[in-house]
N, C-alpha and C positions, 0 to 999 in steps of 0.2 A: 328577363334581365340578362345580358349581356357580360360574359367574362370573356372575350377575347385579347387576347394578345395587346391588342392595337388600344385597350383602353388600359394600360399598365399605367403605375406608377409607383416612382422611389420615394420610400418613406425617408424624409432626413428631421424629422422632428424629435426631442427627448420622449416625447408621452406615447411616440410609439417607437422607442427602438428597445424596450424589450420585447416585443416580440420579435420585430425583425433580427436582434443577436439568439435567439431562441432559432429562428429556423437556420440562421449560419451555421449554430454549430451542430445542429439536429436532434434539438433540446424542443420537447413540447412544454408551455410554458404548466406550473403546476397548475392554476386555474381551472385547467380543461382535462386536468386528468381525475379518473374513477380516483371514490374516495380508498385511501390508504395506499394506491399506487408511487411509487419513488420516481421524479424526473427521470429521464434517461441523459446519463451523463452523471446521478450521484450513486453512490455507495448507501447500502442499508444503513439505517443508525446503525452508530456505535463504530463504522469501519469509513476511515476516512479517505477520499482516492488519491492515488499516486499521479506525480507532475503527470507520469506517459498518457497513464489511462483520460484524463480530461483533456477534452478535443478544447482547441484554440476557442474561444468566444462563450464556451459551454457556463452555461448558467448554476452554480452549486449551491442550493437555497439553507444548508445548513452545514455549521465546520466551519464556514471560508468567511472573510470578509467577502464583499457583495458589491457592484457595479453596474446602474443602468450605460451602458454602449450609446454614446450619443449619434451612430450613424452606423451602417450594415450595409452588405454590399447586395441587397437583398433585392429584388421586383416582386410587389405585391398586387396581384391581382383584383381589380375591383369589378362591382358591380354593374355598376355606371347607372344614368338616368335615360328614361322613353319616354314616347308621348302618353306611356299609361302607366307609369311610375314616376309623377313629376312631387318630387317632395315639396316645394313652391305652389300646390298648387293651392287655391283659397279654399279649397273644405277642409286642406289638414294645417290645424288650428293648435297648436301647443297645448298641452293638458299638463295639469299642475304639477306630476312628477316632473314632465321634461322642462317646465321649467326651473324648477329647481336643481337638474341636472346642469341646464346650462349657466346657473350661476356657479356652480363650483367648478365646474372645469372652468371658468374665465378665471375665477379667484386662484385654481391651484396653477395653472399652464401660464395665467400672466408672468408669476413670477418665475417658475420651473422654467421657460423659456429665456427667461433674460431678455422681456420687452422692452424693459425699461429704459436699459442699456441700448437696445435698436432703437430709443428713441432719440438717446440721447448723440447716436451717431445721425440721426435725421437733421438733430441741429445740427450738428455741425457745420453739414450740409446747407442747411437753410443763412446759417449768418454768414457762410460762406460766399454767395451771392450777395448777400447786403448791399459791399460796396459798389461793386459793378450795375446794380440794377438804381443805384439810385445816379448813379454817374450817367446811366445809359437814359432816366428818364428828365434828367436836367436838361443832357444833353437835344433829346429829342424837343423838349421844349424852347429851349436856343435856337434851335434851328427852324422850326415851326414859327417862332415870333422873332425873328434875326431883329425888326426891325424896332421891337418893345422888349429888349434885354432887361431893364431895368424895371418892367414891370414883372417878368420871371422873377427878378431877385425878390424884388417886393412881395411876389406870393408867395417864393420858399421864406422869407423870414413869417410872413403872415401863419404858415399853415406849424413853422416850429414855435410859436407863441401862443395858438391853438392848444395844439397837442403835447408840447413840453410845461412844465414847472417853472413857474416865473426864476424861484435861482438857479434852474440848468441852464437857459434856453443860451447863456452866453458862452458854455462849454459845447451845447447842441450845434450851436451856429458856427461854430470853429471846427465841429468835426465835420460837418457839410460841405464848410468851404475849403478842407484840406483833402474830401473827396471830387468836387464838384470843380477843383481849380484846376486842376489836370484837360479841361476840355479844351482849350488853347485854338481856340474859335475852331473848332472840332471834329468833321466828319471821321476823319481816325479814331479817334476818342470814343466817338459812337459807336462807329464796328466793333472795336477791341471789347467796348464794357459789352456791347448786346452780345457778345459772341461768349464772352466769358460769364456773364451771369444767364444764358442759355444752357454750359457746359454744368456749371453749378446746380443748376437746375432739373438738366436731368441725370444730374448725381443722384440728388434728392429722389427722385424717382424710382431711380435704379435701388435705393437704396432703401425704399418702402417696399418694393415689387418682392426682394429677398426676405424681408419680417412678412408678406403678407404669405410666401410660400412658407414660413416657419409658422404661420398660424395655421393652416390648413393642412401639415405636416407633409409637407411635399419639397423635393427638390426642384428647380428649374430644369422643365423638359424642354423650352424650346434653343432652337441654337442661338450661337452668339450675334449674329447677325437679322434673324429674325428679334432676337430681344431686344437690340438695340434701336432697331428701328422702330418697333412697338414703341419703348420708350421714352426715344424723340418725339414721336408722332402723340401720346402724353402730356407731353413735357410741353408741347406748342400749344393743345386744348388749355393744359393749366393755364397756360401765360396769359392765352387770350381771355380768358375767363376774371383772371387777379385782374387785367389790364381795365372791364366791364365796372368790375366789384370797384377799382379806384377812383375809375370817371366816376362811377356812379357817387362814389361816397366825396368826391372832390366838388362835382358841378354844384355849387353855391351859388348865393347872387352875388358874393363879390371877385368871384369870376368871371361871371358874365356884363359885370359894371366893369373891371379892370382889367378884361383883356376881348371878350367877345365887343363889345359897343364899338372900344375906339377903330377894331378891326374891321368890325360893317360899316362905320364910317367911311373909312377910305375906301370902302368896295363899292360903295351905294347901296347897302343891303340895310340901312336903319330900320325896315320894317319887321325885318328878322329878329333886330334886335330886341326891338319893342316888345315880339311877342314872348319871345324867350322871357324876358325880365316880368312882362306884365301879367301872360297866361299859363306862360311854360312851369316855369319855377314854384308857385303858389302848387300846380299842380304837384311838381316833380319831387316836392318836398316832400310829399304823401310816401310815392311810391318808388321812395329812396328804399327803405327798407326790406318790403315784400319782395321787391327787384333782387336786394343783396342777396335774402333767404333762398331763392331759387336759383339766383346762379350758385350760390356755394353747395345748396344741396345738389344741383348736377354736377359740379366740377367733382363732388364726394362719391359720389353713385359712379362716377366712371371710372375714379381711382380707383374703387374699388372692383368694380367688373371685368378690368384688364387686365390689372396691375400683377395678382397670383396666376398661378399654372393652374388655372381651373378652370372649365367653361359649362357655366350654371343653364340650365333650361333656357332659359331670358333675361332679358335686363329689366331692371329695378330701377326706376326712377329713385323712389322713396322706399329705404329700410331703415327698421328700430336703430340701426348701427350706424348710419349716416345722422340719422337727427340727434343720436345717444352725443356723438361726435361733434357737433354741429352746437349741440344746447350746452355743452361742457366746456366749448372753448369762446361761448360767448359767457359763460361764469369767467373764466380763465382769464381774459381780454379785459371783463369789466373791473375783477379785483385789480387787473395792475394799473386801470386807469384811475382806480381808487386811489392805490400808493404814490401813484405820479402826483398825482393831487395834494392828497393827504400829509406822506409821510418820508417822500423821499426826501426834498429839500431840509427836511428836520435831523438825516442820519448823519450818522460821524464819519460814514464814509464819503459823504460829499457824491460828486458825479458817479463817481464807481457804483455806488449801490445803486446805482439807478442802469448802468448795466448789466449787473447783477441780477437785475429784476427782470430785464429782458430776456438773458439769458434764462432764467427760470418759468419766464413767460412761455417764451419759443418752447421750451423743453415739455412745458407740464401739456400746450399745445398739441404736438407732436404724438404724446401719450394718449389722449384722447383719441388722437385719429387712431391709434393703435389699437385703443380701446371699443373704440365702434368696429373696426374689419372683425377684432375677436367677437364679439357678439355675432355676429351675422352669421361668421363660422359655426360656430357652436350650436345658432340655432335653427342653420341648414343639418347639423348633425344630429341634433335632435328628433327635428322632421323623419329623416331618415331613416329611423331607429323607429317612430310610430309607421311608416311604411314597410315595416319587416326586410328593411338592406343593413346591413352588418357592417355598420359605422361605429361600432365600440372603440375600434384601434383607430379606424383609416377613415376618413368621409369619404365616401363613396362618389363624390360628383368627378365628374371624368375629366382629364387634364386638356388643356388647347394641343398640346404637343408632348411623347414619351423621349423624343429618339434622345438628345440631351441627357435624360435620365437613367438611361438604358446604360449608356457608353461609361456615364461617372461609376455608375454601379460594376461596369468590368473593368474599369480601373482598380476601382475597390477590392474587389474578388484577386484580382493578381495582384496586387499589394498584400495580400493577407495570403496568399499563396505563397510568395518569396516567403515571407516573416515562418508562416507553416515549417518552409525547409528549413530556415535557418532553427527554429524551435528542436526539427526534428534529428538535425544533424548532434546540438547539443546535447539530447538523450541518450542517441545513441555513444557517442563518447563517454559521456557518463556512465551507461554502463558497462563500456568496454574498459574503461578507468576501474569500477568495484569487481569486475570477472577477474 
């Protein structure tokens, strides 16, 4: 098993920065010490230490009020993974302690971490986009059918009478047409919204990749310019992927009666048309579904394989954490088309609750996906831990890139170096003041 240099990494996660404020200040944590031995850095009972005597970051487990350091300027040396230490690999199987390990660390670090909140910056993110991607897919339809505009209109009022509330659909249709009027027979229109709900997009991304290093308790080791590209490069599989999942869930037959026929008509392609409508569709109706299931579990599997500073043995098509993710936010989806149904048109709040519920939608979404990367993690660390590697603190799986992590961590270090002198300078005044 490999400890070199070149497989470092910075812990910036809570559930391990007490150990890393432990070796800043050169405090072994008490866990690991012979029984009745005193930290180094406290005083016997009974004698409590003085401001000079406790070094900056020094951990004092009795006397003091107490602090886990949410970050250290620490490099923590790992194991890493080989081709003859593969925790992933199919004979090592979870056995009932680890998995009981790995539901309470999801249960205690979900929230110790403050997932929830990174999900909720995810939304953000995600309605942040809304309006430009729905401007950007109008627009792309206008211009694809320049010459049947009014059957466009026809199928956005069709597809908001579908999927809204008989008493939103006239508050829905007014918010459509207050996005969608801006296209002003449009190629500008189109740049601007693709360009801007691209930018939102890989916000969102950017903005997963950071929770996903916070669940693996690691900082970003690669640079700004490698990350970003990674993250475009992301951010364009997503798109094409949502864009699949749309056609896919859009292609109806009265798409192809209201916009494909009258279109092979004027081409001479009526035979095309026939079979779409006659063969196609009966078919495509089937395999609307299983289609959807597998492009969203690949678009899941790859967020998750890039997106952290981690670079696992292989890639995973299918893990417990993608489907955990995948079967919670088709619960998630379905309850709020329950409400759309059901309950919104009945609240007091009128239209609002009904974005209310979106907003709640996206958010409990978003949580999910959070919730599957955390499982996966955990029970890679698990694995790990039946392989005899020393994943208690740190997962052990080796990072894409350190150098990143390296350079924040000697920031870290000489920012606590100034803070040290300035510490040190007020002692000593002090006790040039009681001499």
């Amino acid at each position: 098993m490999s400890t070199l240099d070149d497989s470092a990494e910075v812990s910036g996660a809570a559930n391990t920065a007490d150990a890393a404020g432990a070796e800043l200040a050169g405090v072994q944590p008490a866990g690991n010490l012979p029984s009745g031995q005193q930290p180094t850095g406290e005083q016997p009972s009974g004698k409590q230490p003085s401001a000079a005597a406790t070094p900056v970051g020094a951990f004092v487990y009795e006397g003091a009020d107490k602090i886990v350091p949410s970050s250290a300027p620490t490099v923590v040396r790992i194991e890493g993974h080989t081709d003859n230490v593969d925790p992933l690999a199919r004979g090592n199987r979870l056995r009932k302690e680890s998995w009981g390990l790995v539901i309470r660390r999801v249960w205690a670090d979900f929230f110790h971490d403050a997932l929830l909140d990174r999900a909720a910056t995810m939304t953000y993110f995600t309605l942040m986009a809304f309006a430009p991607t729905v401007l950007a897919a109008y627009s792309i339809a206008t211009l694809i059918f320049s010459s049947r505009q009014a059957e466009v209109h026809k199928l956005t009022s069709q597809f908001i009478a579908d999927y809204v509330p008989g008493s939103m659909t006239e508050q829905a249709e007014k918010l459509v047409g207050s996005i969608i009027g801006s296209t002003a027979q449009g190629t500008f229109a189109l740049v601007v919204s693709v360009l801007v709900s691209l930018f939102a997009a890989s916000a969102y991304v950017r903005a997963f990749s950071r929770t996903a290093n916070i669940v693996y308790g690691r900082v970003e080791g690669r640079g700004i310019i490698r990350t970003w590209a990674l993250m475009w490069g992301l951010t364009i599989v997503l798109v094409i992927g949502a864009v699949i999942v749309l056609f896919a869930n859009l292609l109806r037959d009265t798409i192809v009666s209201g916009v494909v026929e009258p279109l092979a008509g004027k081409l001479e392609m009526q035979g095309t048309a026939d079979f779409l409508g006659g063969i196609f569709m009966p078919v495509w109706n089937w395999l609307r579904f299983p289609l959807t299931v597998v492009v969203v579990l690949t678009l899941i599997a790859v967020l998750y394989h890039f997106s952290p500073n981690v670079r696992p043995a292989r890639f995973r098509w299918i893990t417990l954490g993608s489907v955990v993710a995948l079967g919670t936010n088709v619960v998630v989806w379905g309850a709020f088309a329950l409400y759309t149904q059901r309950f919104a048109g009945a609240s007091v709040y009128g239209a609002f609750s009904l974005i209310m519920a979106v907003f709640m939608a996206v958010w409990l979404s978003n949580t999910m996906l959070i919730l599957g990367i955390k499982l996966d993690a955990e029970i890679l660390r698990a694995k790990e831990l039946q392989l005899g590697l020393h994943a208690a603190r740190h997962i052990q799986a080796p990072p894409r890139s350190d150098a990143a992590a390296k350079a924040q961590a000697r920031a870290q270090r000489d920012l606590e170096e100034r803070s040290e002198r300035i510490y040190e300078m007020a002692v000593r005044r002090q006790e040039r003041a009681e001499g």
